[in-house]
C-alpha positions in Angstrom: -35.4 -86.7 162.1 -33.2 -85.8 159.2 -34.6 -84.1 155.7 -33.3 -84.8 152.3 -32.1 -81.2 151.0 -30.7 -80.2 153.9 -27.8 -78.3 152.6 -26.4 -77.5 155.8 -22.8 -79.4 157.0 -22.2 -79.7 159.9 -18.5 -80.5 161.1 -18.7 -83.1 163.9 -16.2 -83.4 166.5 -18.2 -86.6 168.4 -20.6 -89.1 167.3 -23.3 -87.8 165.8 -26.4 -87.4 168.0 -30.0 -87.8 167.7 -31.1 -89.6 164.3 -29.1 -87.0 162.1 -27.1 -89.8 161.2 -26.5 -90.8 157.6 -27.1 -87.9 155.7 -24.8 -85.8 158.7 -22.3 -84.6 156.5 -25.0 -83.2 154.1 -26.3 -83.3 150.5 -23.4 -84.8 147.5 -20.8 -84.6 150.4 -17.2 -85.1 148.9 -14.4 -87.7 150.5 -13.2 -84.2 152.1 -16.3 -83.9 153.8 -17.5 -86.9 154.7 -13.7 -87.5 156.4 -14.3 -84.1 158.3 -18.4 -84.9 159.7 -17.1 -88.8 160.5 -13.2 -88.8 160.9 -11.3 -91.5 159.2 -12.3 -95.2 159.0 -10.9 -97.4 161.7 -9.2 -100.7 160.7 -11.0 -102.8 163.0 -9.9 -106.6 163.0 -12.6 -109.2 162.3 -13.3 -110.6 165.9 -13.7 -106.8 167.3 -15.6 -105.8 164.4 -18.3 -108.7 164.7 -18.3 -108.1 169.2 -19.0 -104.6 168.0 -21.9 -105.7 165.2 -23.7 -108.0 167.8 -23.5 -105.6 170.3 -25.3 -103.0 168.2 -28.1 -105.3 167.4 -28.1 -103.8 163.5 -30.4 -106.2 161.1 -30.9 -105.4 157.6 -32.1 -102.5 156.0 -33.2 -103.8 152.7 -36.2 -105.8 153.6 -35.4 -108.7 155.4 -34.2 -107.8 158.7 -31.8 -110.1 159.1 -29.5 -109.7 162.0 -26.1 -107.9 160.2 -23.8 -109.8 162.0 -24.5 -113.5 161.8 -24.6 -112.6 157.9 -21.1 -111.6 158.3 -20.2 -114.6 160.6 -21.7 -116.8 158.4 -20.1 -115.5 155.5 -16.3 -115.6 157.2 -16.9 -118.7 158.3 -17.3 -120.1 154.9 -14.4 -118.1 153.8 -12.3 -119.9 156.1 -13.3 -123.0 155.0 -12.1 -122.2 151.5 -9.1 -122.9 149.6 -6.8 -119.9 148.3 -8.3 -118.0 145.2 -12.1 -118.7 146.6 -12.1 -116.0 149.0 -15.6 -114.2 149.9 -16.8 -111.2 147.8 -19.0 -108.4 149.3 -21.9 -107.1 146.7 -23.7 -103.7 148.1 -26.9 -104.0 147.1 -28.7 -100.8 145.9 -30.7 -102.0 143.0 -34.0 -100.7 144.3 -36.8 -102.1 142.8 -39.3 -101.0 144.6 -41.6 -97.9 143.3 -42.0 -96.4 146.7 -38.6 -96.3 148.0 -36.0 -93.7 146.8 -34.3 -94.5 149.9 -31.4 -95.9 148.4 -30.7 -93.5 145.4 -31.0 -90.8 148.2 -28.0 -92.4 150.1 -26.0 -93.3 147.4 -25.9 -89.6 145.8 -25.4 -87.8 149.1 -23.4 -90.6 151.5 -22.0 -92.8 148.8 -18.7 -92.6 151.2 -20.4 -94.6 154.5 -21.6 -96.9 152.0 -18.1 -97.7 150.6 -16.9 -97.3 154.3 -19.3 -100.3 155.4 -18.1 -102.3 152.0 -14.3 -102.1 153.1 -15.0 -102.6 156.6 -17.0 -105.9 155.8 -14.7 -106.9 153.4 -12.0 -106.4 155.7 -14.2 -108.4 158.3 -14.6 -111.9 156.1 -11.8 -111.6 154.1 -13.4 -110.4 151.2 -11.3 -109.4 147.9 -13.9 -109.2 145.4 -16.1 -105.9 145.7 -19.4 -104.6 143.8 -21.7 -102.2 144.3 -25.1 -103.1 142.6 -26.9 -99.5 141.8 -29.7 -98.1 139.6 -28.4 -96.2 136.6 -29.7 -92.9 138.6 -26.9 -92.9 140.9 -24.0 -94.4 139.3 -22.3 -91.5 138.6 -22.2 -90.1 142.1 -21.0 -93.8 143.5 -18.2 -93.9 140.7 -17.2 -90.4 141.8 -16.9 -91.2 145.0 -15.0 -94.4 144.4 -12.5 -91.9 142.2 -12.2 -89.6 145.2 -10.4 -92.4 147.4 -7.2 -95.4 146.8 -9.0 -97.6 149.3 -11.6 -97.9 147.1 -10.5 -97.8 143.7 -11.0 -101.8 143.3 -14.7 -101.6 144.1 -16.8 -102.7 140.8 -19.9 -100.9 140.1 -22.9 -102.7 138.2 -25.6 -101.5 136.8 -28.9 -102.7 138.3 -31.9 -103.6 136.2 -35.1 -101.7 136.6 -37.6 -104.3 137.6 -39.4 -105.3 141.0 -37.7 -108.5 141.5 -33.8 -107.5 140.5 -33.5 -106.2 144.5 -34.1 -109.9 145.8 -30.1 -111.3 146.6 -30.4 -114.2 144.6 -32.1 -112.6 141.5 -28.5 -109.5 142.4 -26.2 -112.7 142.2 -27.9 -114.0 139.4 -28.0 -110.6 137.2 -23.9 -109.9 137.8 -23.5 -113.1 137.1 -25.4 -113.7 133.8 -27.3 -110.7 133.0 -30.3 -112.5 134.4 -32.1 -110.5 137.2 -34.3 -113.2 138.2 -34.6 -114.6 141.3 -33.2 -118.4 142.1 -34.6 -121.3 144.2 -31.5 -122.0 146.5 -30.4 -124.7 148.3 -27.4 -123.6 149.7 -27.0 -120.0 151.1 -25.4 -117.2 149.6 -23.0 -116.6 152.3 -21.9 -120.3 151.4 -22.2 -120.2 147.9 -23.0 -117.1 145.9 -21.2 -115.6 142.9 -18.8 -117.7 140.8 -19.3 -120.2 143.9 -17.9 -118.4 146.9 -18.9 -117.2 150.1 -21.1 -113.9 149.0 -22.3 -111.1 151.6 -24.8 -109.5 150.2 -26.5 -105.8 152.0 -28.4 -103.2 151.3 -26.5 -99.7 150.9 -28.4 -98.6 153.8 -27.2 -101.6 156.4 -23.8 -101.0 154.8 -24.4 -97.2 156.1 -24.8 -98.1 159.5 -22.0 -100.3 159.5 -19.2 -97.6 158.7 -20.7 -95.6 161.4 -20.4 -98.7 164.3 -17.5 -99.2 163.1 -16.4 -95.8 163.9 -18.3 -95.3 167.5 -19.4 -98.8 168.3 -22.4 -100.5 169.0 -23.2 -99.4 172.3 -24.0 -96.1 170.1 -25.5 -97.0 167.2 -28.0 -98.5 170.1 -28.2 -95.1 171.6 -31.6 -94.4 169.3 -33.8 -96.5 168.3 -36.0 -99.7 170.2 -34.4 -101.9 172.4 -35.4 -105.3 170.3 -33.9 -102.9 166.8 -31.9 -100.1 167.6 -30.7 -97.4 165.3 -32.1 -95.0 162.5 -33.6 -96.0 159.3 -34.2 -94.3 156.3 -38.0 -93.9 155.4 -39.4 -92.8 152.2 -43.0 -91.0 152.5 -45.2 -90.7 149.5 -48.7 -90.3 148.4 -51.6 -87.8 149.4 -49.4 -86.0 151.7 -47.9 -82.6 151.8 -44.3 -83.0 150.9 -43.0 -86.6 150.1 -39.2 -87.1 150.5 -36.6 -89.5 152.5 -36.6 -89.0 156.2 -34.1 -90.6 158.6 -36.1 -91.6 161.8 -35.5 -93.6 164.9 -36.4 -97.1 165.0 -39.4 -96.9 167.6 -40.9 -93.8 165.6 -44.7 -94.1 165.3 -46.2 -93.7 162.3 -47.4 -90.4 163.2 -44.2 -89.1 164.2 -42.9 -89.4 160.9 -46.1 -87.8 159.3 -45.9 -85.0 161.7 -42.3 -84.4 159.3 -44.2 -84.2 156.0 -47.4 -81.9 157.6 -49.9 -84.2 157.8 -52.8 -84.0 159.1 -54.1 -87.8 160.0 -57.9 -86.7 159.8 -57.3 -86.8 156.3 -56.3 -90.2 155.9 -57.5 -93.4 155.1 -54.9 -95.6 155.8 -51.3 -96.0 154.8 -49.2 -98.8 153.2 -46.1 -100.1 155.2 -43.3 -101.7 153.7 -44.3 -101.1 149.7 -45.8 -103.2 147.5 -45.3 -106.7 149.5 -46.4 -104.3 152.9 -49.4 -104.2 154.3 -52.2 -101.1 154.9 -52.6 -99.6 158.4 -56.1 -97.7 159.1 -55.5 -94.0 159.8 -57.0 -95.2 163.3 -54.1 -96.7 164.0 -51.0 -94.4 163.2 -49.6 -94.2 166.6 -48.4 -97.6 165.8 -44.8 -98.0 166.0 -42.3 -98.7 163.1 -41.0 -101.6 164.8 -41.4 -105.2 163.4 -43.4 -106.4 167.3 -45.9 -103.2 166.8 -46.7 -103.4 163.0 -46.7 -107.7 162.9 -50.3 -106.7 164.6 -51.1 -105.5 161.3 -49.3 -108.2 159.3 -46.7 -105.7 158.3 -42.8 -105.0 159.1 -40.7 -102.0 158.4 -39.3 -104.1 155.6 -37.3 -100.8 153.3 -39.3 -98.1 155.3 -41.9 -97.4 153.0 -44.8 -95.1 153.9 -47.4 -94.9 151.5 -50.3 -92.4 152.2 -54.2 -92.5 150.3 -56.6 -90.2 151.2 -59.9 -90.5 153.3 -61.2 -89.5 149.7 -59.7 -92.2 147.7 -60.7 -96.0 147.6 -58.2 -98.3 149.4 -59.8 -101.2 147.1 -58.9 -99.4 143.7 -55.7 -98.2 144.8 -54.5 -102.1 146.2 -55.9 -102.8 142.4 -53.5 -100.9 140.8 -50.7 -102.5 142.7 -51.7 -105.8 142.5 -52.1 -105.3 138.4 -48.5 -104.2 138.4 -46.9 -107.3 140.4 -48.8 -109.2 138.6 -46.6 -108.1 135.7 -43.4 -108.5 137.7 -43.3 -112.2 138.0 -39.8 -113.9 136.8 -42.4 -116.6 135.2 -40.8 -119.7 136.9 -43.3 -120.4 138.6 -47.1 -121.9 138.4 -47.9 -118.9 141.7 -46.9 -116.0 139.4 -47.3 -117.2 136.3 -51.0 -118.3 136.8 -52.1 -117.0 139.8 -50.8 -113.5 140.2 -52.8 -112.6 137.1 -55.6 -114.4 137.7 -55.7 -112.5 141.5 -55.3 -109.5 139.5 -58.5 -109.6 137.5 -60.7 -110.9 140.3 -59.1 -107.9 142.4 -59.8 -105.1 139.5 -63.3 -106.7 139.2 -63.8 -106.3 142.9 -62.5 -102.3 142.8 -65.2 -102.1 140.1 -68.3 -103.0 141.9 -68.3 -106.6 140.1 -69.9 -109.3 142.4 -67.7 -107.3 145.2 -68.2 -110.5 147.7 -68.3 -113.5 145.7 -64.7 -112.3 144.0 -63.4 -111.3 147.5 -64.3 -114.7 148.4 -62.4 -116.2 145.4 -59.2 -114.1 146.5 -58.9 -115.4 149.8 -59.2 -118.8 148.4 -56.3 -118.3 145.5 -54.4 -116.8 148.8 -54.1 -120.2 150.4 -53.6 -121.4 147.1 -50.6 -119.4 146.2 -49.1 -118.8 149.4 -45.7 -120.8 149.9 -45.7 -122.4 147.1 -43.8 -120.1 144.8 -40.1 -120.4 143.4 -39.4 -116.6 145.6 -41.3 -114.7 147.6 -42.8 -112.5 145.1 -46.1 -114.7 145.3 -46.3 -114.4 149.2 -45.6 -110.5 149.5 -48.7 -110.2 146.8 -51.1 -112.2 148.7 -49.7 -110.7 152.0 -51.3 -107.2 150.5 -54.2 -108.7 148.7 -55.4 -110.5 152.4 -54.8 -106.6 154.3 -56.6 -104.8 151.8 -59.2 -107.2 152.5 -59.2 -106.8 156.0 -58.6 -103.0 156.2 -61.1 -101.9 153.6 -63.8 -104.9 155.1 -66.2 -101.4 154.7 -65.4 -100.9 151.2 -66.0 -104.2 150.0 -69.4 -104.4 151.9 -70.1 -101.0 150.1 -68.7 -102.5 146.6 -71.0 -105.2 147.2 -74.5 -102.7 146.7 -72.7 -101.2 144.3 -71.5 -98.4 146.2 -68.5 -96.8 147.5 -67.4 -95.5 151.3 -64.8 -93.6 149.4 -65.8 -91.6 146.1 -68.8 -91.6 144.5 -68.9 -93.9 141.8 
């Protein structure tokens, strides 16, 4: 596993080994650096850089986990089908949304190089001219230094990303560059078809764009060196609440849930349960931690590694007031275009509070799992689904609490 501060650089003559992968060349490493840990980027042509992707098995690292190259396939395809002047255009995704994750901010102010390594390489892969880098206003300034640092990347745009939940989602990234508006849209047609100004757009997270410099560098077999079988590789995790030391940890796929709490000192006896995957996640019982971070282990729990977010409560705090919290905030994240989170994300929110509070505990958890198959797929984005996808956990993993809410106690904290 690799730490965040780690101000050590190490000069590698190979690939690098173990999960000391992304953040190898060290904290705010400079073009001179970066070239030094990695060596220079290959120019791989498009048919051995896609053998190379499928071979490594990469999926996305922003949430989605979509496999990395049919995303490029898909969006060379369309390219090809285009007339000149509608080429594809790559956008690098590191808006960011997301409370719990600091993931991408990490990468993009200590690697922003691999990042614009995987945005040429794509590019270079569909036949991309057009290239932006999406980023919150925190890291900006490292990214554009970077981008000074290098020719090859000198025509790489960088846009500011707006600071709300939903800005992260690709359509609501297209959207935003496009008219300011970081809201997501219900699409017909896929982005890698039609996207930005029309064309063929590939849109990644930083992260997955990472990972792509690095296979194209030392190949898939590799990159599948670490990692599952089914998802191979290192992701970045970010590991925060009642714990120790919170930070951004680079693990191996197949990592348990206590392996990576091992990293930030914690002792699992004093936790209740932890949420995977942020705010659209789902919580995992402190019983089961030696779970692994794989999308097969965690589905059990209703839960995917989705932007590796770890999120820790105490055995002392109430799971039931904590979900509250959340579910009060999404519920003030909607894009309001739709009768889901318009209506019924607020109206989850109160029964959810009321619940947390002791107030007929049963007959309002009740009334949640009914508005859950009420809501559920019926929204304009997903922002609806990943709400009730929490709501329905918290029910299921803190069954104890809400029995104890109900007689006007709690299992948690005295009340």
């Amino acid at each position: 596993m690799t730490m965040t501060g780690d101000s050590a650089t190490e000069t590698l003559t190979r690939a690098p080994s173990g999960t000391r992968r992304l953040l190898a060349a060290g904290a705010e490493a400079s073009f001179e650096t970066h070239v030094r840990t990695f060596g220079a980027l290959p120019a791989r042509d498009s048919t051995a850089l896609l053998a190379q992707l499928e071979a490594s098995g990469l999926a996305g690292r922003g949430g989605a986990a979509f496999p990395t190259w049919r995303k490029l396939a898909a969006a060379a395809a369309a390219g090809s089908r285009r007339r000149r002047g509608q080429a594809p255009i790559v956008i690098a995704n590191g808006s960011e949304g997301e409370p719990l994750s600091w993931k991408d901010q990490v990468l993009l102010q200590n690697a922003p190089h691999l990042v614009l390594d995987g945005m040429l390489t794509a590019a270079r892969a569909i036949g991309a001219r057009s290239l932006l880098l999406y980023s919150g206003s925190e890291s900006i300034g490292a990214v554009e230094r970077a981008i000074a640092e290098r020719p090859d990347a000198r025509g790489i745009e960088v846009v500011e990303a707006a600071d709300s939940f939903i800005a992260g989602e690709a359509s609501a990234v297209v959207h935003a560059i496009e008219s300011g508006d970081p809201r997501p849209i219900d699409r017909t047609a896929r982005l890698t078809d039609s996207g930005l100004r029309g064309r063929p757009t590939l849109v990644q997270n930083v992260e997955t764009l990472a990972h792509l410099g690095l296979i194209a560098r030392y190949g898939g077999d590799w990159f599948r060196s670490v990692g599952s079988r089914k998802e191979p590789g290192t992701r970045l995790v970010t590991v925060t609440g009642d714990v120790p030391r919170s930070g951004v940890f680079e693990v191996a796929t197949d990592a348990t849930l206590l392996d990576v709490l091992d990293v930030v000192q914690l002792d699992a006896r004093t936790a209740s349960a932890a949420l995977v995957g942020g705010y659209h996640g789902a919580w995992i019982p402190a019983s089961s931690f030696d779970v692994r971070m794989t999308p097969g282990e965690l589905g059990r729990f209703g839960a995917q590694p989705g932007a590796g977010i770890i999120h820790v409560i105490g055995a002392q705090r109430c799971g039931l007031d904590a979900t509250a919290e959340i579910v009060e905030y999404l519920a003030g994240q909607t894009a309001r275009q739709c009768g889901p989170c318009m209506f019924g994300l607020p109206t989850m929110a109160e029964r959810f509070s009321a619940l947390a509070h002791g107030e007929a505990a049963a007959e309002n958890a009740r009334e949640l799992l009914r508005l859950s198959d009420l809501i559920v797929g019926r929204g304009a984005c997903h922002h609806p689904d990943g709400t009730v996808r929490l709501i329905r956990s918290a029910l299921d993993v803190f069954h104890a609490d809400v029995d104890a809410h109900a007689r006007g106690l709690c299992t948690r904290s005295p009340r």
